[in-house]
Steps between C-alpha positions, in 0.01 A plus 500: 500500500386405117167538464537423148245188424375478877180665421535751798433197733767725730303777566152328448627328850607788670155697409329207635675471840447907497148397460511270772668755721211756465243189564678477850538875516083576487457188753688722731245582792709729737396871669706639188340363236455720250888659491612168534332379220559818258865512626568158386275497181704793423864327564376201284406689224816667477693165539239336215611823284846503566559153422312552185702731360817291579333230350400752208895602497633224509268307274593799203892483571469130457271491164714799368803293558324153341326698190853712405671157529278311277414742258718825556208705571298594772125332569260496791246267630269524786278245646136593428365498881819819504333752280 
């Protein structure tokens, strides 16, 4: 996936359907509540991190790539809502 010029709109939708996800998870109003509830917000942390740092990786192998290309050295850039 190049996330080169999307603006992160990628993983800004997966951290919003995450979001979602936990909404639904705290509605939850079964006997086992609370492990249900820290179980999952546990899982979609880990997936929201996860992802990230594919996102992260695959977002720096990409710009490397792009910046070597056009100007034979290496450069970063990070979106400001990253850091």
């Amino acid at each position: 996936m190049n996330l080169i010029g999307m603006i992160w709109k990628p993983f800004e939708l997966l951290v919003n359907a995450l979001a979602a996800l936990n909404a639904k998870v705290e509605d939850y109003q079964g006997k086992l509540k609370e492990p249900f509830v820290t179980t999952c917000n546990y899982l979609l942390r880990r997936a929201e991190e996860s992802q990230r740092d594919a996102f992260l990786m695959n977002y720096f192998s990409r710009r490397r790539g792009s910046c070597a290309r056009e100007s034979g050295s290496l450069c970063y850039g990070l979106p400001a809502w990253i850091i």
